[in-house]
C-alpha positions in Angstrom: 9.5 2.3 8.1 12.9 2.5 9.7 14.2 0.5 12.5 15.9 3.2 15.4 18.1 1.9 18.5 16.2 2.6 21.3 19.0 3.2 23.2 19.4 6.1 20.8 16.2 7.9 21.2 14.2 7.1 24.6 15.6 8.3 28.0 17.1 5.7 29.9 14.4 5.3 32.7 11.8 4.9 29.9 14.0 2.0 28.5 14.1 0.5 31.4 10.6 0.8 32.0 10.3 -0.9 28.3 12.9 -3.8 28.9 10.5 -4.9 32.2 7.8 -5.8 29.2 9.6 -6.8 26.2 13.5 -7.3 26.8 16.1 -8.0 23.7 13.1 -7.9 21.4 11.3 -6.2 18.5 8.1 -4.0 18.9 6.0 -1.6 16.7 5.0 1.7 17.8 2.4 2.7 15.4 2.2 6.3 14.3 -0.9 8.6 16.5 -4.2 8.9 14.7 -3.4 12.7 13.7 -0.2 11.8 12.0 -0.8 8.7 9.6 -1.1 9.2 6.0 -3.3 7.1 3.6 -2.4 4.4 1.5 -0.1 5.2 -0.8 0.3 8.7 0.0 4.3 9.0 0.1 4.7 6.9 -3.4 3.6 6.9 -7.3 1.4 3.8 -6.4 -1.4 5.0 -6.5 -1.3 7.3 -9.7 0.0 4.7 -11.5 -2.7 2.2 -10.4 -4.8 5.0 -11.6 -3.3 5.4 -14.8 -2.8 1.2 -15.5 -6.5 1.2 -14.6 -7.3 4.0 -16.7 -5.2 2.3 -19.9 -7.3 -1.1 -19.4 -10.6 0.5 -19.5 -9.9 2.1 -22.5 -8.2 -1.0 -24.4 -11.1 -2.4 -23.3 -13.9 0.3 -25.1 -11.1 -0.1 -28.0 -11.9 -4.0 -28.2 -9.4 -5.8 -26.5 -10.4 -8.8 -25.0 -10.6 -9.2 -21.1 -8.1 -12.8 -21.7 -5.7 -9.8 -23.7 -6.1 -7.5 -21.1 -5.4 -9.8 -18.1 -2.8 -11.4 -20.6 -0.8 -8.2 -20.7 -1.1 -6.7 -17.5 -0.9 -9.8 -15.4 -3.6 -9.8 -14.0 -6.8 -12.1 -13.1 -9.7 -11.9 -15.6 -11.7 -11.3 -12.6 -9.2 -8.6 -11.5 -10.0 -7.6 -15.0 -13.6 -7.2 -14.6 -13.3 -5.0 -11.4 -11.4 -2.7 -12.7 -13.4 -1.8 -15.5 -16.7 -1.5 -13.4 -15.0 0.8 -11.2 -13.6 2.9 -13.8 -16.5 3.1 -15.2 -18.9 3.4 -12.5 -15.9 6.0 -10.8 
């Protein structure tokens, strides 16, 4: 997310109708229903949370230990845990 000057972008009659409810300060506009995009869509992130996730289950099946596992990918042995039911159950 970017910051724009409003001044910039929104006629000056809207601005001023703006400045009557919030003057001098900061304020999200979120994005309409159509146009927002799901978690992780514009970044790796998510593949290579799928791919991590896809490395610890099968460290795991090799015979690493969920202490190694959470150990070398620092994370919670519980975090551990999910991840491996998921991947397996997914």
């Amino acid at each position: 997310m970017s910051y724009k000057k409003a001044v910039d972008i929104l006629p000056h009659n809207l601005l001023s109708a703006v400045q009557q409810y919030i003057d001098g300060e900061y304020i999200y506009i979120p994005r309409k229903e159509e146009n927002k995009l799901s978690w992780g869509a514009n970044t790796q992130t998510r593949e290579t949370l799928r791919a991590r996730n896809r490395e610890i289950l099968s460290r795991r099946l090799a015979g690493c230990t969920v202490a190694q596992l959470a150990e070398h990918f620092l994370l919670s042995e519980k975090a551990i845990y999910k991840i491996i039911n998921a991947e397996k159950t997914g």
